[in-house]
N, CA, C and O of each residue as an XYZ file, in Angstrom:
844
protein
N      10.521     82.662     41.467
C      11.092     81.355     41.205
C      11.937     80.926     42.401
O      12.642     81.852     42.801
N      12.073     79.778     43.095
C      12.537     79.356     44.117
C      13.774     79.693     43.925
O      14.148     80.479     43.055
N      14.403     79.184     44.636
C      16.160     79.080     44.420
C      16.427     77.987     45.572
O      15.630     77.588     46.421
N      18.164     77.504     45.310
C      18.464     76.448     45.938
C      18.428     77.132     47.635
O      17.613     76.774     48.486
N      19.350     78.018     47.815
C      19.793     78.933     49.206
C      17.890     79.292     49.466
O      17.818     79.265     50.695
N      16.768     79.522     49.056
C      15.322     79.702     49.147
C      15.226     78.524     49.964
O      15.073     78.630     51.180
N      15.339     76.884     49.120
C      14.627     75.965     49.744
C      15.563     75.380     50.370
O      15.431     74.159     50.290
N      16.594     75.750     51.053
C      17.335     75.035     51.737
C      17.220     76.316     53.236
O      17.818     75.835     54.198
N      16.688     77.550     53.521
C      16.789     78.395     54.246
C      15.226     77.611     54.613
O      15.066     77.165     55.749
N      14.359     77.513     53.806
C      13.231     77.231     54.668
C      13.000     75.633     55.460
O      12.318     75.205     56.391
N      13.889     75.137     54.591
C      14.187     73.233     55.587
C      14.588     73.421     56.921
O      14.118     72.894     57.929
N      15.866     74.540     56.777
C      16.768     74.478     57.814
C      15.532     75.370     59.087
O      15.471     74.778     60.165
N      14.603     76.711     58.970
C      13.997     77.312     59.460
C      13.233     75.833     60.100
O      13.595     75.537     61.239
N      12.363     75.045     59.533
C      11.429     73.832     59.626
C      12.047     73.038     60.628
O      11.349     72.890     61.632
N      13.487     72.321     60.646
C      14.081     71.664     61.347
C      14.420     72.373     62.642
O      14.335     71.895     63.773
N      14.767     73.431     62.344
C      15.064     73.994     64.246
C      13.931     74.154     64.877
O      13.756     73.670     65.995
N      12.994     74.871     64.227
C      11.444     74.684     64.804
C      11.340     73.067     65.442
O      11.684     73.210     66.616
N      11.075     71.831     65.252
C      10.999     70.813     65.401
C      11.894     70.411     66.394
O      11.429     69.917     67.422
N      12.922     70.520     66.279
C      13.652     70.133     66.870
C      13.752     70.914     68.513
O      13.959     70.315     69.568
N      13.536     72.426     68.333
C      13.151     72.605     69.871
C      14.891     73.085     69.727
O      15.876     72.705     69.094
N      14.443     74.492     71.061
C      15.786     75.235     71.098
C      17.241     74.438     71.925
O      18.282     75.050     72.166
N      17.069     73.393     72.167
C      18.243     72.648     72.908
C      18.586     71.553     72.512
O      19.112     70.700     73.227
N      18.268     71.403     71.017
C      18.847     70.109     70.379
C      20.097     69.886     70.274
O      20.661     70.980     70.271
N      20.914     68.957     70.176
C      21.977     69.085     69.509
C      22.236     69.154     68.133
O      21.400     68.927     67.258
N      23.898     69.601     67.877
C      23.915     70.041     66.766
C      25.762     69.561     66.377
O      26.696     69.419     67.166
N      25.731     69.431     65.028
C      27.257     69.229     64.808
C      28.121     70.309     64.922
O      29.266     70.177     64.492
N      27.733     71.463     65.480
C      28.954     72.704     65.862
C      29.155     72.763     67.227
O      28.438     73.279     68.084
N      29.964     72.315     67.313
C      30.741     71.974     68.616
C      30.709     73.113     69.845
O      31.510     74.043     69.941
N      29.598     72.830     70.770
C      29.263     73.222     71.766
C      28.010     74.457     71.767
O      27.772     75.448     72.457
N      27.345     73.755     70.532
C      26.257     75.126     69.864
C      25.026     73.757     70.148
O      25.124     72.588     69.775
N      23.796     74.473     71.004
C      22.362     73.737     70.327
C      22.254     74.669     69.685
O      22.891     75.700     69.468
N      20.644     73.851     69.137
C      20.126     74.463     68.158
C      19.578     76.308     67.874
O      19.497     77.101     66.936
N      19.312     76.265     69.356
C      18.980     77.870     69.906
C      20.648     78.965     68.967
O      20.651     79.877     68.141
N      21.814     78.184     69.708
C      22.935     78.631     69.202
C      23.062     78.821     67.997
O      23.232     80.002     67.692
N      23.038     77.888     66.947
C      22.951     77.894     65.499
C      21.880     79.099     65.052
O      22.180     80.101     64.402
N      20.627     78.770     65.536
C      20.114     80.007     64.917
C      20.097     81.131     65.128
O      19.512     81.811     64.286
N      20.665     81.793     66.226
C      21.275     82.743     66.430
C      22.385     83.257     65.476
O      22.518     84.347     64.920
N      23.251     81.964     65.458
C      24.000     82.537     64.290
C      23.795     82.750     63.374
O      24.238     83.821     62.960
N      22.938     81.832     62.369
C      22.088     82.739     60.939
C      21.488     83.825     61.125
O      21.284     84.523     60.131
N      20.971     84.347     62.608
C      20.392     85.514     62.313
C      20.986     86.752     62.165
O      20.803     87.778     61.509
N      21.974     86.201     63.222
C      22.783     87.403     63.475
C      23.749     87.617     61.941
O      24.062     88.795     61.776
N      24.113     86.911     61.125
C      25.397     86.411     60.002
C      24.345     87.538     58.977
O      24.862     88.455     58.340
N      22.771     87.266     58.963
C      22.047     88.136     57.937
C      21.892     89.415     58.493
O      21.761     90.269     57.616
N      21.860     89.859     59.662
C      20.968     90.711     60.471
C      21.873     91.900     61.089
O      21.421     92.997     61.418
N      23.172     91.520     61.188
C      24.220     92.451     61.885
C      25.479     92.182     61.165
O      26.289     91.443     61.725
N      25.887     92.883     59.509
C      26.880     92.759     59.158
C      28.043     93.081     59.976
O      29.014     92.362     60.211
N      27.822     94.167     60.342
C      29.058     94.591     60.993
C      29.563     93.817     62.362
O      30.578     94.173     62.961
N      28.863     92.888     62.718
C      29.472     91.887     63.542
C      29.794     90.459     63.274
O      30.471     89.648     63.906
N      29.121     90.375     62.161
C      29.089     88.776     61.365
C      30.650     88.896     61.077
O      31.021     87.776     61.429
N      31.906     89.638     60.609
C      33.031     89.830     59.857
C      33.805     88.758     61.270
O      34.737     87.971     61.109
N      33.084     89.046     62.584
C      34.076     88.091     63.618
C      34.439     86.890     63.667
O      35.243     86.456     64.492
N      33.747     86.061     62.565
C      34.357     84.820     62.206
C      35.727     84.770     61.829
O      36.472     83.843     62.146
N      36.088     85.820     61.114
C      37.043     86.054     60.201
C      37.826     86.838     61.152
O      38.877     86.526     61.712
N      37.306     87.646     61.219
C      38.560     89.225     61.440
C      38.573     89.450     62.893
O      37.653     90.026     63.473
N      39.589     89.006     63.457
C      39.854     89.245     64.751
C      39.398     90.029     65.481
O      38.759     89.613     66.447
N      39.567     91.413     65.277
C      39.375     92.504     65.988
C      37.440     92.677     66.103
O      36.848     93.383     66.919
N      36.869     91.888     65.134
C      35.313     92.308     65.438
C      35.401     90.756     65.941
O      35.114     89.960     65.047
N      35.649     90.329     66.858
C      35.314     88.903     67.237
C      34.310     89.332     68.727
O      33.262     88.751     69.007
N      34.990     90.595     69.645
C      34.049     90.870     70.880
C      32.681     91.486     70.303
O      31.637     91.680     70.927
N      33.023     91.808     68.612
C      31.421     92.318     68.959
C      30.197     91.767     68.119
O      29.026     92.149     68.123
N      30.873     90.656     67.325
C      30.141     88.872     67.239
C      29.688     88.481     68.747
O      28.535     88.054     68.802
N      30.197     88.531     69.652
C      29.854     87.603     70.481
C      28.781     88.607     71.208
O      27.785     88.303     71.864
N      29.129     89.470     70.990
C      27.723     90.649     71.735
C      26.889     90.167     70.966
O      25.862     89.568     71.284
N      27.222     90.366     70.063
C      25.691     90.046     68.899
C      25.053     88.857     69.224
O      23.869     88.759     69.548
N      26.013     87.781     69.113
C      25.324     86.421     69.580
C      24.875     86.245     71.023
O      23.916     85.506     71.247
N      25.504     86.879     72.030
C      24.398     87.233     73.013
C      23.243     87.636     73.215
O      22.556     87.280     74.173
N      22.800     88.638     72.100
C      21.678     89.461     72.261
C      20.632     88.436     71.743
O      19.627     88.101     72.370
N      20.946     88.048     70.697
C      19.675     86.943     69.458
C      19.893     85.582     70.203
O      19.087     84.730     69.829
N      20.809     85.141     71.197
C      20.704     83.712     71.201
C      19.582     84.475     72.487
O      18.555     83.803     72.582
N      19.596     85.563     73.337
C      18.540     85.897     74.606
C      17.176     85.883     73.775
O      16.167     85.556     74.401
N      17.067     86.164     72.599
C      15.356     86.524     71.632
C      14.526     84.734     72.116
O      14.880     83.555     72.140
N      13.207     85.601     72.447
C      12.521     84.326     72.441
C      12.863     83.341     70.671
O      12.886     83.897     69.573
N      13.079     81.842     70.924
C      13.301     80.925     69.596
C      12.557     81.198     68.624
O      12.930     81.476     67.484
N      11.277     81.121     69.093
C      10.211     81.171     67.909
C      10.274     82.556     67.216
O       9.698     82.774     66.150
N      10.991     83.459     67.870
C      10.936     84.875     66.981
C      12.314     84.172     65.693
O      12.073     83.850     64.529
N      13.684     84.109     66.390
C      14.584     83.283     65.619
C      14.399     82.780     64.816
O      14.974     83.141     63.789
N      13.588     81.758     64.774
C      13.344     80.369     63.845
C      12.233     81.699     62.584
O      12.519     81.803     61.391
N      11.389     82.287     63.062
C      10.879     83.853     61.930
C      11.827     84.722     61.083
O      11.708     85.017     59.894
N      13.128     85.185     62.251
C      13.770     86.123     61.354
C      14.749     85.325     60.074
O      15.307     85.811     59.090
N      14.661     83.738     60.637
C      14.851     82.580     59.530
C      14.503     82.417     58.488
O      15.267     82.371     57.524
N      13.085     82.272     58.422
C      12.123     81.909     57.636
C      12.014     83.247     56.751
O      11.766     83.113     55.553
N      12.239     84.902     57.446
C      11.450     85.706     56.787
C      12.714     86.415     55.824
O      12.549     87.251     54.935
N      14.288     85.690     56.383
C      14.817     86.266     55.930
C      15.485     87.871     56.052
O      15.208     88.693     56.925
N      16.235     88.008     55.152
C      17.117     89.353     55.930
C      16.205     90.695     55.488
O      15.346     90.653     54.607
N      16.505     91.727     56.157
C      16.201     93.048     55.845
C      15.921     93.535     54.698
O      16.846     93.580     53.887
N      14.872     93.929     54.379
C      14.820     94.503     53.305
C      15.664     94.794     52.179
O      15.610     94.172     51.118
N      16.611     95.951     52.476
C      17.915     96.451     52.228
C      19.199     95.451     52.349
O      20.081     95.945     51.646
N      19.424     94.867     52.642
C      20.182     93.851     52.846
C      20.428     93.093     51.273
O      19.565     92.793     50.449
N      21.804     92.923     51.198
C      22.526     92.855     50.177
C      22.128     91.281     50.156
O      21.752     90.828     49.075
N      22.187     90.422     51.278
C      21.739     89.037     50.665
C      20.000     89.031     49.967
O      19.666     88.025     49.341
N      19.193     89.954     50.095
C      18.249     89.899     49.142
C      18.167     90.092     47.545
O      17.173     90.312     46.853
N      19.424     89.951     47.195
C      19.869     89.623     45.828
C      19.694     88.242     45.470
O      20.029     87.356     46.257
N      19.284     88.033     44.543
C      18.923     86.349     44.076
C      20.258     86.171     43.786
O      20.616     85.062     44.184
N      21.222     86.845     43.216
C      22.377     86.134     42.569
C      23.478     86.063     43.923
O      24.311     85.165     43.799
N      23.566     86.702     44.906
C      24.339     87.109     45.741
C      23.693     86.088     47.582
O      24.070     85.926     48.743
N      22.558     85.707     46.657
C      22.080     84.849     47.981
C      22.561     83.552     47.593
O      23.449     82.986     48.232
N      22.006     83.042     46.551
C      22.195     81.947     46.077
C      23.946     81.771     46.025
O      24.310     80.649     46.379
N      24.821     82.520     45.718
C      26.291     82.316     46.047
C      26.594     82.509     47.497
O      27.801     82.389     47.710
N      25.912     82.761     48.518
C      26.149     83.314     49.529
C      25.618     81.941     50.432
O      26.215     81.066     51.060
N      24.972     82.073     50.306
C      23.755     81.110     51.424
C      23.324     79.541     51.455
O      22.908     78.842     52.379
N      23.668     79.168     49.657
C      22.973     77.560     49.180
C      23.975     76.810     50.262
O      23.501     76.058     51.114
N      25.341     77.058     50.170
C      26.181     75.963     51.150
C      26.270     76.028     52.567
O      26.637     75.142     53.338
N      25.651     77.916     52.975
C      25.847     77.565     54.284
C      23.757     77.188     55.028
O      23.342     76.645     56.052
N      23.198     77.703     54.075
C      22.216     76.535     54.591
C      21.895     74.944     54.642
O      21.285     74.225     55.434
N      22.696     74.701     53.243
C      22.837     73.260     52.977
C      23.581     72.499     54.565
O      23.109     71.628     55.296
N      24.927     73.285     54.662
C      25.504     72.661     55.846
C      25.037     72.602     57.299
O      25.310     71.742     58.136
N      24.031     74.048     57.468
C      23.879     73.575     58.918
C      22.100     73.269     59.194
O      21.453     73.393     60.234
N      21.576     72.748     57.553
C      20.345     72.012     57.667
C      21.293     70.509     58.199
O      20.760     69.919     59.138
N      22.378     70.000     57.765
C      23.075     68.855     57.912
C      23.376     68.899     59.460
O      23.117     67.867     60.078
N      23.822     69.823     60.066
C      24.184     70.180     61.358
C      23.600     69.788     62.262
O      24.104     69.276     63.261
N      21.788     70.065     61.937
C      20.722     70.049     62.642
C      20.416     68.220     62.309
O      20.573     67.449     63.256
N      20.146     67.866     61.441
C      19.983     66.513     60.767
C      20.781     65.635     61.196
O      20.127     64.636     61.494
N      21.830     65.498     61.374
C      22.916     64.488     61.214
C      23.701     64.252     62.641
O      24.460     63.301     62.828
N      23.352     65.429     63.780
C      23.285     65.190     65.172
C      21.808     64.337     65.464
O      22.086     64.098     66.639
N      20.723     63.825     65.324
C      19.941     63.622     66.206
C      20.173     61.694     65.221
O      20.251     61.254     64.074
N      20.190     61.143     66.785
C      19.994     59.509     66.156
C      19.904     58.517     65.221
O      20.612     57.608     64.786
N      18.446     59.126     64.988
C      17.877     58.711     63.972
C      17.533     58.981     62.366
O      16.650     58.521     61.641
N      18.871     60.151     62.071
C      19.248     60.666     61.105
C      18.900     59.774     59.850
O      18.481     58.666     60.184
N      18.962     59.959     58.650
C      18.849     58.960     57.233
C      19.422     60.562     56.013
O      19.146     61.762     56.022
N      20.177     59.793     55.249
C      20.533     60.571     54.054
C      19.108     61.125     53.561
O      18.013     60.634     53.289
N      19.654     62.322     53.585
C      18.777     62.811     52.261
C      18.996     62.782     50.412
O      19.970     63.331     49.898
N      18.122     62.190     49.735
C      17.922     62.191     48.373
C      17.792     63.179     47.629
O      16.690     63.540     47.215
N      19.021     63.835     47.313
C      19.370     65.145     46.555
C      19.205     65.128     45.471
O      19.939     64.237     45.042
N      18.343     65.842     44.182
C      18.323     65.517     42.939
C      19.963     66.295     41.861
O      20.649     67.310     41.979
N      19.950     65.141     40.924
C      21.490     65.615     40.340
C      21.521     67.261     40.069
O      22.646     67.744     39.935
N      20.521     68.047     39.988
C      20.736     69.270     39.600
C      21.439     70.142     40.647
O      22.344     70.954     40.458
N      20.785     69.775     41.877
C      21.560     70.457     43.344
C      22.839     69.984     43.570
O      23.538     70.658     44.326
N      23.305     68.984     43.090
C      24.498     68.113     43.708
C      25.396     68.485     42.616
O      26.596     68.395     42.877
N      24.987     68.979     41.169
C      25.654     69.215     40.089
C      26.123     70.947     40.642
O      27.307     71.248     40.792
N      25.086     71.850     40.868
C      25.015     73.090     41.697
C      26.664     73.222     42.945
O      27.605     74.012     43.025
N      26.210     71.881     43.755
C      27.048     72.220     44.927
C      28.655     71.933     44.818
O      29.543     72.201     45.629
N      28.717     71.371     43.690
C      29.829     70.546     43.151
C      30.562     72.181     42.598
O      31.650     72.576     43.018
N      29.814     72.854     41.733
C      30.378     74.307     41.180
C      30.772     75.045     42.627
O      31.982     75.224     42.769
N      29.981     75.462     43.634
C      30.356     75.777     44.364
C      31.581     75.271     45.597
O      32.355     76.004     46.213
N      31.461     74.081     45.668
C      32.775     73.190     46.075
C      34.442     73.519     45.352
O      35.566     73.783     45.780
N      33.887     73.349     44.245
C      35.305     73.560     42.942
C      35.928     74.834     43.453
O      37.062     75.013     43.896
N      34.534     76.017     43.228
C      35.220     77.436     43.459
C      35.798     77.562     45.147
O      36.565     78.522     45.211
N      35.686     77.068     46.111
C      36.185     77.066     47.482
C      36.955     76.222     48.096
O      37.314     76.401     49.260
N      37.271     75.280     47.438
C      37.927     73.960     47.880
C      39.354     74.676     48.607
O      39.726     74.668     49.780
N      39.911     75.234     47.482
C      41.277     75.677     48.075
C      41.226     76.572     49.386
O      41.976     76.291     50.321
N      40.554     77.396     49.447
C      40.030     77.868     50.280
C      39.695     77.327     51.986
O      40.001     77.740     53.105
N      39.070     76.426     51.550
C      38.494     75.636     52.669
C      39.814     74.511     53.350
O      39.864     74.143     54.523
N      40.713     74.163     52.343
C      41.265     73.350     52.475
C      42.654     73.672     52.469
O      43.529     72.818     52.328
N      42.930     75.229     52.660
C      43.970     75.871     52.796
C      45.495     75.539     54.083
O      46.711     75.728     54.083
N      44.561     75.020     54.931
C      45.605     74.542     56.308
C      45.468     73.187     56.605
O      45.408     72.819     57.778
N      45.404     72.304     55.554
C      44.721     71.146     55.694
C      45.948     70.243     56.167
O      46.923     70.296     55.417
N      46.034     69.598     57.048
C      47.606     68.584     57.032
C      48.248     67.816     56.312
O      49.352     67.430     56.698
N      47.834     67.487     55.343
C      48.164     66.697     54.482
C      47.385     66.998     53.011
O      46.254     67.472     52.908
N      48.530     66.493     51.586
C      47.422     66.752     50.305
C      46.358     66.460     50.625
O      46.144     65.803     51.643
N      44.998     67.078     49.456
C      43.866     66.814     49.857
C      42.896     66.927     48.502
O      42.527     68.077     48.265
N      42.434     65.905     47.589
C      41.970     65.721     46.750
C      40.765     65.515     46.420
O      40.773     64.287     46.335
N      39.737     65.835     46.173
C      38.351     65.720     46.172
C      37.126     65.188     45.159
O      36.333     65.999     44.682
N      37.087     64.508     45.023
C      36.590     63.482     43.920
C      35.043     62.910     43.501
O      34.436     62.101     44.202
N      34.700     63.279     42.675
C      32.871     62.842     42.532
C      32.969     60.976     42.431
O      33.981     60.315     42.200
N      31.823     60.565     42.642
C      31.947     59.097     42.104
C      31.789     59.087     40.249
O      31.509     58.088     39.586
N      32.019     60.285     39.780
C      31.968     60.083     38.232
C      33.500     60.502     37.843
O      33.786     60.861     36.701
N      34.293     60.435     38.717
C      35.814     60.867     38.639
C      35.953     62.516     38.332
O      37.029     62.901     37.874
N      34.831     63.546     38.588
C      35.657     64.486     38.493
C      36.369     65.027     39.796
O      35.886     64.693     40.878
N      37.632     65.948     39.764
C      38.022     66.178     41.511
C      38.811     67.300     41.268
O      39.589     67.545     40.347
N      38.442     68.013     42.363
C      38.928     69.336     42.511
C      40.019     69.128     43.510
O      39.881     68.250     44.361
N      41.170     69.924     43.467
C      42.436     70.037     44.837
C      41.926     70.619     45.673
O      41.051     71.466     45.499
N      42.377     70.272     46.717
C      42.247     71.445     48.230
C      43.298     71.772     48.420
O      43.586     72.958     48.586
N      44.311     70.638     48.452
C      45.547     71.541     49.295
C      46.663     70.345     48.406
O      46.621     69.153     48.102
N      47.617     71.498     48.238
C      48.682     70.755     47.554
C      49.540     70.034     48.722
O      49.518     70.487     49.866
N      50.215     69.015     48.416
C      50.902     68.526     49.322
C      51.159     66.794     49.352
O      50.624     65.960     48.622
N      52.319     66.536     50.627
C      52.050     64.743     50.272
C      52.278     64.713     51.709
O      52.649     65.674     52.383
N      51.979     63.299     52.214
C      51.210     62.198     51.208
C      49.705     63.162     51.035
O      49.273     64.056     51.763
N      48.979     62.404     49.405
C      47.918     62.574     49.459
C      46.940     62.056     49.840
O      47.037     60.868     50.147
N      45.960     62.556     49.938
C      44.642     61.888     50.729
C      43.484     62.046     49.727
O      42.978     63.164     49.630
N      43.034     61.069     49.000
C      41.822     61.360     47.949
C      40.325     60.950     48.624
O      40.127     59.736     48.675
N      39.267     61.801     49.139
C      38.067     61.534     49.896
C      37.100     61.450     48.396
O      36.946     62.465     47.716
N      36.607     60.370     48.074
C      35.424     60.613     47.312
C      34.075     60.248     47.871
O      33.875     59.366     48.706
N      33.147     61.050     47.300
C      31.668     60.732     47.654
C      30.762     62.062     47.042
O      31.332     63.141     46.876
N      29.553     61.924     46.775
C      28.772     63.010     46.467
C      29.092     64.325     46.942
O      29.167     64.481     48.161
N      29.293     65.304     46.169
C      29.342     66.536     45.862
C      28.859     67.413     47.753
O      29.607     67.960     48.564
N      27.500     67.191     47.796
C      26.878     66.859     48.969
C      27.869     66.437     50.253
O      28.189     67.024     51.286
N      28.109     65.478     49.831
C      29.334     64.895     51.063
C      30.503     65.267     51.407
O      30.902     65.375     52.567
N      31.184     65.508     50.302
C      32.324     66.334     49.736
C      32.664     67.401     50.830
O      33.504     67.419     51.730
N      31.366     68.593     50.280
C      31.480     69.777     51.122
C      31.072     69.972     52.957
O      31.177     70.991     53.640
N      30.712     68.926     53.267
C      30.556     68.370     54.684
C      32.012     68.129     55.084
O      32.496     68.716     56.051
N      32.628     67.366     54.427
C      33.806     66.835     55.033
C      34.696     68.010     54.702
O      35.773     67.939     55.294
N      34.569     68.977     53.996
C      35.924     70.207     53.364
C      35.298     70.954     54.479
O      36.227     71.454     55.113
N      33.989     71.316     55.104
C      33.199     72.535     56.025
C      33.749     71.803     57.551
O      33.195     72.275     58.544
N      34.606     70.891     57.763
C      34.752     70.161     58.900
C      34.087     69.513     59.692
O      34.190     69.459     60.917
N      33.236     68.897     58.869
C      32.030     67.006     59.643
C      32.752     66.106     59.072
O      32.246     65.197     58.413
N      33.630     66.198     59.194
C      34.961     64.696     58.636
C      33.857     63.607     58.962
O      33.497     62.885     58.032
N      33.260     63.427     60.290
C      32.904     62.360     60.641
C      31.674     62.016     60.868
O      31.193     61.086     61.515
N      30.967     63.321     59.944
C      29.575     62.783     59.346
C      29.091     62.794     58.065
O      27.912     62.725     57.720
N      29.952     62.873     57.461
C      30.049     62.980     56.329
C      30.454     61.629     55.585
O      31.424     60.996     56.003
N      29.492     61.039     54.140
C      29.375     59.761     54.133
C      30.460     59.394     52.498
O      29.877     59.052     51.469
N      31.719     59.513     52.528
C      32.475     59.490     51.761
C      33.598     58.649     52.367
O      33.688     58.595     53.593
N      34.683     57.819     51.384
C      35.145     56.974     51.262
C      36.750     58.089     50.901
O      36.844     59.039     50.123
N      38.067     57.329     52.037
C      39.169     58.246     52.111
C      40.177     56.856     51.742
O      40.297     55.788     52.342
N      40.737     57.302     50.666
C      42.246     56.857     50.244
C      43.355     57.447     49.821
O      43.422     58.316     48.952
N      44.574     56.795     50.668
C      45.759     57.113     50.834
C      46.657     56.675     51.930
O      46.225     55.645     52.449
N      47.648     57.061     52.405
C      48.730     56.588     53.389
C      47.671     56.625     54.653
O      46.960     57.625     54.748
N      47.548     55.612     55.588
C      46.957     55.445     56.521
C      46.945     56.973     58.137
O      46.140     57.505     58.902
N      48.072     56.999     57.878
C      48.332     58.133     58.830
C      47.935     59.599     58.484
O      47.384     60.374     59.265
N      48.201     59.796     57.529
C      47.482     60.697     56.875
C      45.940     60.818     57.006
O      45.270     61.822     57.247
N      45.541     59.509     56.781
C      43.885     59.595     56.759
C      43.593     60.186     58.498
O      42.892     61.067     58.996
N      44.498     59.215     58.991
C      43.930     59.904     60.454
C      44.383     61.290     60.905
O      43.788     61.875     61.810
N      45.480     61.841     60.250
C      45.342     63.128     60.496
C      44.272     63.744     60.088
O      43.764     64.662     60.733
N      43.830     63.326     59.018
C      42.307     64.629     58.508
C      41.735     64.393     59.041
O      41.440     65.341     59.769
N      40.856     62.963     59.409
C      39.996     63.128     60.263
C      39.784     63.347     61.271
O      38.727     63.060     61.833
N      41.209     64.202     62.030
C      41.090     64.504     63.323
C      40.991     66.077     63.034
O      40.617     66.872     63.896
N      41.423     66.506     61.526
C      41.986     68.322     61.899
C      40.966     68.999     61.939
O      39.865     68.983     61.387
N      41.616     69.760     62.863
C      40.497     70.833     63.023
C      40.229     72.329     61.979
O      39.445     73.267     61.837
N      41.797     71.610     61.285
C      42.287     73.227     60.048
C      40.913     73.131     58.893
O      40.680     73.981     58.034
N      40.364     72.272     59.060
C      39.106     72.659     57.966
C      38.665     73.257     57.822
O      38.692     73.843     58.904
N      37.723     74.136     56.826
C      36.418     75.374     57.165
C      37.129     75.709     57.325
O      38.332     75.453     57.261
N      35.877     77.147     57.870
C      37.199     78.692     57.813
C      37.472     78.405     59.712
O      38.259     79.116     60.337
């Protein structure tokens, strides 16, 4: 049976293919070659993936991402498509699908939403109902160093907090959009921000978003 993190790993595999290893991309100073390096490496080399996070493995993330961003693309854009190791703990349906639906969702957007001629994609309510659970459970999280309150809002009025604080800043827009602007694409992300004016422009400049 498919899963969301399934058909959102094989869009994102589809789009870097297409797009060719030197596209741009919304992670700031990454093409596309870059990005997929990093999914491979994030499934492929736990023990260096933790360098996002944890300081001390940060030199040996960047080894890692040396080695896979040197792999010919088209092998990349495979260990994409084919997915992690056997053994590998994200080959859990329950542990992928919590693991993977938002960060493939976001940097299929990454790949999408840098090139020109971009257009929304038409998400059906079940995924957007999906990403909304997963939003709720991370918001605080994500929105932990945020500069200002930070309130998060469906267009059906439900809204999760990010960050306590004033003035507040209430961003609404699809679930979808939501988590673009909490993952730090403030400014591709297609949601509507109210509150004290200065405030607004602090968020959309911070960089404290995402991890």
């Amino acid at each position: 049976m498919s899963t969301f993190a399934k058909r959102e790993r094989l869009l994102l595999a589809d789009l870097l293919e297409t797009a060719g290893p030197e596209a741009p991309t919304l992670c700031e100073g990454w093409q596309t070659r870059d990005l997929a390096a990093h999914v491979a490496v994030r499934e492929r080399r736990p023990d260096a993936a933790g360098g996002l996070l944890i300081k001390q493995l940060a030199s040996r993330l960047d080894r890692a991402m040396e080695e896979f961003t040197a792999k010919p693309y088209e092998e990349l854009i495979q260990l994409i498509r084919t997915g992690p190791p056997r053994f590998s703990p994200f080959n859990l349906k329950q542990l992928d699908e919590a693991s993977n639906t938002i960060e493939f969702y976001v940097h299929t957007e990454d790949v999408r939403r840098a090139q020109p001629d971009w257009t929304p994609r038409e998400l059906d309510p079940v995924f957007q109902d999906a990403l909304w659970t997963r939003l709720e459970r991370t918001a605080r999280l994500m929105g932990r160093n945020t500069p200002t309150g930070l309130v998060l809002r469906r267009p059906d009025g439900q809204t999760a907090v990010a960050h306590r604080g004033t003035p507040v800043v209430t961003v609404t827009g699809e679930p979808s959009e939501l988590l673009l602007f909490l993952y730090g694409r403030q400014n591709a992300a297609e949601v509507t921000l109210d509150g004290d004016k200065d405030a607004i422009a602090k968020l959309h400049e911070a960089k404290e978003l995402g991890i």
